[in-house]
C-alpha positions as CSV (number, residue, x, y, z in Angstrom):
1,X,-0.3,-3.2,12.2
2,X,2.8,-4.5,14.3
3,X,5.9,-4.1,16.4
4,X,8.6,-6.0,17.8
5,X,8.2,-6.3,21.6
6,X,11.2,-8.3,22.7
7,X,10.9,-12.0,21.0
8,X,7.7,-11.0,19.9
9,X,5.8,-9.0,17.5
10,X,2.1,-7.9,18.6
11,X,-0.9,-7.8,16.4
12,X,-4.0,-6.2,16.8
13,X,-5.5,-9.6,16.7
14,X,-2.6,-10.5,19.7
15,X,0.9,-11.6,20.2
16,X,2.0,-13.9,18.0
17,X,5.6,-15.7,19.0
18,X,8.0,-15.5,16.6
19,X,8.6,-19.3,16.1
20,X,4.9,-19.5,15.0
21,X,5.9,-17.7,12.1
22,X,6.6,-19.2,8.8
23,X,10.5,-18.3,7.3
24,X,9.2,-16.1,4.9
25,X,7.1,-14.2,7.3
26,X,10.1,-14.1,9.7
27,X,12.2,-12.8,6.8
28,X,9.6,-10.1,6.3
29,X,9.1,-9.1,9.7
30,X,13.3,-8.9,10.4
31,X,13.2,-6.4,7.5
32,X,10.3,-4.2,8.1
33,X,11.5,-3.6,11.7
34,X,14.8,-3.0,10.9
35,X,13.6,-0.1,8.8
36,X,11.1,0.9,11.4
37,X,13.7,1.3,14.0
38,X,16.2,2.8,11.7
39,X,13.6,6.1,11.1
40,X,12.8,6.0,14.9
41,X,16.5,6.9,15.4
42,X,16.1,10.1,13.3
43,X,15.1,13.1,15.1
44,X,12.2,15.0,13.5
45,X,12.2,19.1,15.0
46,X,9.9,21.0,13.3
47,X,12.7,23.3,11.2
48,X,13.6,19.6,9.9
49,X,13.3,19.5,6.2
50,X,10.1,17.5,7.1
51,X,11.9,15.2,4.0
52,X,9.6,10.9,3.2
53,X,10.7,8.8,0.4
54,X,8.4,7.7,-1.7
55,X,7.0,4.3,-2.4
56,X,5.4,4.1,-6.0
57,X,2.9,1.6,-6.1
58,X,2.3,-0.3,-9.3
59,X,-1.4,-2.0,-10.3
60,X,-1.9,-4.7,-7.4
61,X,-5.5,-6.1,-5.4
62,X,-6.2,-6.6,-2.1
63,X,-8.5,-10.0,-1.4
64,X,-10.5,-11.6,1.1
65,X,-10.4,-15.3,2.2
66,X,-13.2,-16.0,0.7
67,X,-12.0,-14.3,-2.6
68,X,-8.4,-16.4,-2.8
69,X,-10.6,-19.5,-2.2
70,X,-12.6,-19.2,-5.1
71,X,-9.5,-18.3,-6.9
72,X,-6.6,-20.4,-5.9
73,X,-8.8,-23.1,-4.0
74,X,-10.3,-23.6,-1.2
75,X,-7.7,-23.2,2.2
76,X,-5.3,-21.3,-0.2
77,X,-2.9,-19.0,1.5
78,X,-0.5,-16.2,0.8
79,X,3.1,-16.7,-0.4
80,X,5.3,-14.2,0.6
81,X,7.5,-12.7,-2.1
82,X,9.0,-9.6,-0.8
83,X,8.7,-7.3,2.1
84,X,6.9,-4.3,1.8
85,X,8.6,-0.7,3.5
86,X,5.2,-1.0,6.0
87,X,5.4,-3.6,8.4
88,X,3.4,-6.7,8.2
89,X,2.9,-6.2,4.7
90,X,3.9,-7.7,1.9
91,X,3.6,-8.6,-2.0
92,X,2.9,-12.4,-2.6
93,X,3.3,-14.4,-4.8
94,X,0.1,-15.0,-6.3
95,X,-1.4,-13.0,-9.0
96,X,-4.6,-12.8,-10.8
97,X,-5.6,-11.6,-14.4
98,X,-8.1,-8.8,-14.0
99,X,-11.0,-8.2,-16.9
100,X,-13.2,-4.8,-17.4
101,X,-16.5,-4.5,-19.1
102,X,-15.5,-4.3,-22.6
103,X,-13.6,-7.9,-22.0
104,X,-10.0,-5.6,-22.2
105,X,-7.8,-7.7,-19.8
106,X,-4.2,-6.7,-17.7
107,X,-2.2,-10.0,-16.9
108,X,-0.7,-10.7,-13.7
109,X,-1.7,-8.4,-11.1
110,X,0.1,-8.9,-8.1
111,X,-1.9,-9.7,-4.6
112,X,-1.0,-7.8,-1.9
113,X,-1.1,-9.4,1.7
114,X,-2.0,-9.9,4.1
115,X,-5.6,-10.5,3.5
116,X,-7.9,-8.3,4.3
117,X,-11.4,-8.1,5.1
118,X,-12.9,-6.3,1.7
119,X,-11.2,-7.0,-1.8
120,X,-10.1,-4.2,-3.3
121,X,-8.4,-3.0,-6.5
122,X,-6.0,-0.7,-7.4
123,X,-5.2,0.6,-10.2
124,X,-3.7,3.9,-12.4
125,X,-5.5,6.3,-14.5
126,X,-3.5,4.6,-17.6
127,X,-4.5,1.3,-16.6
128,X,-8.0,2.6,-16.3
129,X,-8.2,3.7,-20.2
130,X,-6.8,0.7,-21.1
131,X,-9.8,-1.3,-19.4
132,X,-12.3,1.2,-20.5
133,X,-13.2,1.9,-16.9
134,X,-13.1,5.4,-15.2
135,X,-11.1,5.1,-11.8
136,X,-12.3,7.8,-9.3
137,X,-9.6,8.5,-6.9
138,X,-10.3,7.2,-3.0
139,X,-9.0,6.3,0.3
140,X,-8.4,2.9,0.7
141,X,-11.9,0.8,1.8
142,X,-14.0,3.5,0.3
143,X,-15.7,2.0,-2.1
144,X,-18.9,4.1,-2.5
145,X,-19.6,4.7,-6.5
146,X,-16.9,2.8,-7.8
147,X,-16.9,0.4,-10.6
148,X,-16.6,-3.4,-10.6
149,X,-14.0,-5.6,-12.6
150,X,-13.8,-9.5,-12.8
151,X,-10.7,-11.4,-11.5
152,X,-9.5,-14.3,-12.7
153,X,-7.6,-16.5,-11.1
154,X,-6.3,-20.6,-11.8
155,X,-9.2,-22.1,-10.0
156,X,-12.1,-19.9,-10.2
157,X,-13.3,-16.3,-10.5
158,X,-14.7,-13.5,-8.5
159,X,-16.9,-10.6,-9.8
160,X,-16.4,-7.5,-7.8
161,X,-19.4,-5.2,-8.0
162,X,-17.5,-2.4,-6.8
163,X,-13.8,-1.5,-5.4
164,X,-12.0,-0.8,-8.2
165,X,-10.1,2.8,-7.4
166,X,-7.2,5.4,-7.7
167,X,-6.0,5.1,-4.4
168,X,-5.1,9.1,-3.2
169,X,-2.1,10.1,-2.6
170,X,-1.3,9.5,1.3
171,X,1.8,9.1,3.6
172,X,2.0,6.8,6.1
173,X,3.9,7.9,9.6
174,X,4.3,7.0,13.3
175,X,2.9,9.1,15.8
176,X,6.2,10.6,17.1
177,X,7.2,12.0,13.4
178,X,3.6,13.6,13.1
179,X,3.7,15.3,16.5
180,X,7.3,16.7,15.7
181,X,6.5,17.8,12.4
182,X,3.2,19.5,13.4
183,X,0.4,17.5,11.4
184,X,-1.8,14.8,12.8
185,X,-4.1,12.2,11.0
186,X,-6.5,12.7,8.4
187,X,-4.9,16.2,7.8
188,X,-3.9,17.2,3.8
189,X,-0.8,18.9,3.3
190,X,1.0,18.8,-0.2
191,X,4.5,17.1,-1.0
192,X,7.6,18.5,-3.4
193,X,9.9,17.2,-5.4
194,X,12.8,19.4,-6.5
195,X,14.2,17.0,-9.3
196,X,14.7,18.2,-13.3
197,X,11.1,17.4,-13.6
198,X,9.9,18.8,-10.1
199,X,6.5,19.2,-9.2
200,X,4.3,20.1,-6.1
201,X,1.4,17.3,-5.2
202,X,-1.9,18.8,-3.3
203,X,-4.0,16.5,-1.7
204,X,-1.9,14.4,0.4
205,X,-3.6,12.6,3.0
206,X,-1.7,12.0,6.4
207,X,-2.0,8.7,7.6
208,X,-1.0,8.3,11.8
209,X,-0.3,4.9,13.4
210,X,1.4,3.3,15.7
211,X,4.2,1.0,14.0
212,X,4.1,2.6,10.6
213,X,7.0,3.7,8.7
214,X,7.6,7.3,7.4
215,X,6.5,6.7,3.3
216,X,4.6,8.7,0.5
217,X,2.6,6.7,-1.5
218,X,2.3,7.9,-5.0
219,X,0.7,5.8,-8.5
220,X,2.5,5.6,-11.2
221,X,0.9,8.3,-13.5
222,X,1.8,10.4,-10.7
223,X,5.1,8.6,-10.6
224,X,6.1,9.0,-14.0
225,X,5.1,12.7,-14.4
226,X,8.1,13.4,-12.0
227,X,10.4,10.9,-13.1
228,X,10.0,9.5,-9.6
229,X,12.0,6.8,-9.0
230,X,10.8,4.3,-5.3
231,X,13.5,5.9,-2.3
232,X,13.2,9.9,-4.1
233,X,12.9,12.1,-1.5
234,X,10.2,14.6,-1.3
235,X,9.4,17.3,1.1
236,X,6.2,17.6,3.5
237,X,4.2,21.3,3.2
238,X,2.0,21.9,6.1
């Protein structure tokens, strides 16, 4: 998580000067808090139509340092490719074939960084059938009863005994949107879209932090059976 304070953007690990940045990461970070500040402008009253785009996330893994070691090398790092709506991350530019149990494969899977602490993998129901692996739906880092998959990457691979999952349906929002539109963290409210094809998701996990920016995150099963396109609007029922 992050925010700009002055010529500096905080971590939770500490503050980091800009000019310790690498350009891509300064490039990232220009973007991500420009569209931060740009939804902090908006007032959010409670008759507001309570309105979040949504961000449709495609097949993609989370690693560890360890895990993009044995992959891409020992010391490898992340290569930013493009800015993600939430700040500090970002899709790199590395990628990694991933293989289920009955040897069905899916070709460049896109890493997502930064790293993390726990690899994790995160796939569609679609994508799912085509590995022959059943994908329960779960919060991201809850791995409990979830299936394995092997990833492959040009210097090595990593067998993942478990964290292969649907991630739920969640928005992401800063505290001062939550408290004006009535919800707080953790809570489950539903989300509509009123296009040709409009549906009503349940099940939507509210995510509150500090720093975030206003975004429903939605797979693309969900995705497609809307005809969802990444910037749609949809509307928050509490």
């Amino acid at each position: 998580m992050t925010e700009r304070t002055g010529d500096q953007i905080f971590h939770e690990d500490g503050i980091v000067p800009d000019g310790a940045l690498s350009a891509d990461e300064r490039i990232i970070r220009l973007v991500t808090n420009r569209v931060l500040e740009e939804f902090q402008r908006q007032s959010a009253p409670h008759n507001s139509p309570k309105l979040v785009p949504v961000g449709i996330s495609a097949r993609h893994c989370h690693l560890t340092q360890e895990a993009l070691d044995i992959l891409y090398g020992p010391g490898s790092e992340l290569h930013p490719y493009r800015p993600l709506r939430q700040p500090g991350n970002y899709a790199a530019k590395e990628m990694v074939t991933i293989i289920g149990p009955r040897m069905r494969a899916i070709e460049n899977v896109r890493v997502l960084g930064p790293l993390r602490t726990y690899c994790q993998v995160e796939l569609s129901r679609t994508d799912g059938f085509a590995l022959g692996i059943e994908l329960p739906p779960r919060d991201s880092g809850y791995h409990e009863n979830t299936p394995g998959i092997t990833l492959v990457g040009p210097r090595g691979t990593v067998t993942l005994e478990h964290g292969v999952i649907r991630a739920g349906r969640h928005i992401h929002m800063p505290p001062h949107i939550a408290e004006a539109w009535g919800v707080r963290d953790r809570q489950i409210v539903s989300a509509e879209f009123e296009g040709e094809k409009g549906v009503i998701f349940h099940n939507v996990l509210v995510r509150v932090a500090k720093g975030l920016v206003p975004e429903l995150h939605l797979d693309t099963d969900d995705a497609n059976a809307a005809d969802l396109e990444n910037g749609d609007m949809l509307r928050i029922i509490v």
